[in-house]
N, C-alpha and C positions, 0 to 999 in steps of 0.2 A: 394316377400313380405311375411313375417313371423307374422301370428296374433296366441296370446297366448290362447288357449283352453283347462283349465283343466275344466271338470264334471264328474259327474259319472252318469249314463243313467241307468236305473233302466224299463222295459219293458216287457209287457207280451202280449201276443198274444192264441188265438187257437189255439189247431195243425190243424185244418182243418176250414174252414168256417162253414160247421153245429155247430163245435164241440165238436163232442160225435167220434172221429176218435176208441178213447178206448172202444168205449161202443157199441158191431155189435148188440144189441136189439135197439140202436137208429142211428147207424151210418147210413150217407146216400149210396147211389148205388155205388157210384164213388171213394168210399174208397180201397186203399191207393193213388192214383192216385189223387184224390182230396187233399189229403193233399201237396202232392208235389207241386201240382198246385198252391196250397193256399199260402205255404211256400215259394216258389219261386220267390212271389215279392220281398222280400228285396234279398240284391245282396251281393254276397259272398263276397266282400271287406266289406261289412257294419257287417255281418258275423266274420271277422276274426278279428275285431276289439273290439269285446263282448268278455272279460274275461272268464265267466262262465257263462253256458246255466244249466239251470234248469228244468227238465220238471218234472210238479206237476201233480198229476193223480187226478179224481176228490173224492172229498169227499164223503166217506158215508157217510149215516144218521147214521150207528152205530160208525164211527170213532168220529162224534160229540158227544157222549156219552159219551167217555174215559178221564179220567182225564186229568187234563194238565200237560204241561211239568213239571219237577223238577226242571230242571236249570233255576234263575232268569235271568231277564233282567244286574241286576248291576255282575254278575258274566262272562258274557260274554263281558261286555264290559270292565271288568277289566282285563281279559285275552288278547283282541283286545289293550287295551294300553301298557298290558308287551310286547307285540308282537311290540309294532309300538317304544316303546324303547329297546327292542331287534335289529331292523332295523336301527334306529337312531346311537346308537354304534357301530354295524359293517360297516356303510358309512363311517363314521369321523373314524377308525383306517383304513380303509382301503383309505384314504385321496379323498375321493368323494369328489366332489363339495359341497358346502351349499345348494344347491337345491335340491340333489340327497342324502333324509332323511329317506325314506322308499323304499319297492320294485319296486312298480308303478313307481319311477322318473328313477328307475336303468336302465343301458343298457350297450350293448359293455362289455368290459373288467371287469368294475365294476361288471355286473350282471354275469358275468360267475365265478369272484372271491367269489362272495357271493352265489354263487350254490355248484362249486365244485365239477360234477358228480361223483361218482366211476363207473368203466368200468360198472356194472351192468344196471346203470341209463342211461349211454350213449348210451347201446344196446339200449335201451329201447325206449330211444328219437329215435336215428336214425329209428325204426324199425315202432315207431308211425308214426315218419315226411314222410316217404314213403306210411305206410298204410292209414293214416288220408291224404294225403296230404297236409300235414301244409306248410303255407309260413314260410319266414324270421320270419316275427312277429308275426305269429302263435306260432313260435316255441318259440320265446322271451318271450313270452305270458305264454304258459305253465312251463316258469322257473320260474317265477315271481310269478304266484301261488302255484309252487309246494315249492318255498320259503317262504311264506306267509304261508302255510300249515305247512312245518317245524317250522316256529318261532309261531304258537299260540300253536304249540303241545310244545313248548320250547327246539325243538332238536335241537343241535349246525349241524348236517349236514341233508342236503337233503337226504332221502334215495327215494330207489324204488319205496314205495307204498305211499309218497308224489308224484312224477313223475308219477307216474298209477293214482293216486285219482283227481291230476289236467288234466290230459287228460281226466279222464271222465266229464269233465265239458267245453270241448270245442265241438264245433256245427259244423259240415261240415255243406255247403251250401246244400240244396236238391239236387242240379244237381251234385256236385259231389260225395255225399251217393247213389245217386241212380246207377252212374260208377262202382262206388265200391260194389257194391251189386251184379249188375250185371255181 
């Protein structure tokens, strides 16, 4: 049985249970060790399933002070709509499915025709997919934003540092950062 599930999950958490994991004037005893523990409930499939991981430091009192951003709201979202008809026209020439409109529906053949690595990009993947330990969909994962990141910059191809900018936006699970560290 097949039930249809598109959302988009929007999520924020601690890095630690206190936390203050950034802050060792408040952090507790058990830091970094706490954190892992803390992080470690959710489970690495749930994990590899998160696009882009964020992690926000917390705010001064004097970053509250600084002016606001420049770029409006209506100027980012007009950039996000060149971007989703940038998407839209390379599916339909590239004879996608009706379904398969933007990066998010791409997969298989279609998404790797709408990437395109140069050998540079593909060291790069292979080099991540082994150091990161990316799955299958990890790795799908990171094409799909590092296309996503090409089309609001307006580049017709993926480079490099699309490929580097969407790796740093994926999460290993705690248990396997902490293999890897170790």
């Amino acid at each position: 049985m097949v039930y249809p599930a598109r959302f988009q999950m929007i999520a924020a958490m601690n890095p630690c249970r206190c936390g203050y994991l950034d802050d060792p004037a408040l952090a507790c005893g058990r830091a970094p060790k706490c954190a892992v523990d803390y992080q470690s409930k959710i489970s690495g499939p749930l994990y590899d399933r998160m696009d882009l991981h964020v992690d926000v430091p917390a705010v001064s009192a004097r970053d509250l002070s600084l002016p606001a951003p420049t770029e409006k709201s209506a100027d980012v979202a007009a950039r996000v709509l060149a971007a989703r008809e940038i998407q839209a026209e390379r599916y339909t020439r590239l004879g996608a499915p009706a379904a398969v409109r933007v990066n998010a529906r791409a997969d298989g053949k279609i998404l790797e025709a709408a990437v395109a690595l140069d050998a540079s990009g593909r060291t790069l993947m292979e080099r991540a997919t082994d150091r990161m330990r990316l799955s299958a969909r990890g790795y799908h994962r990171v094409l799909r934003v590092a296309r996503t990141l090409a089309d609001l910059e307006g580049a017709a191809d993926v480079a490099g540092n699309h490929i580097a900018e969407a790796l740093t936006y994926r999460r290993m699970s705690p248990h396997i950062a902490m293999t890897a560290a170790g």
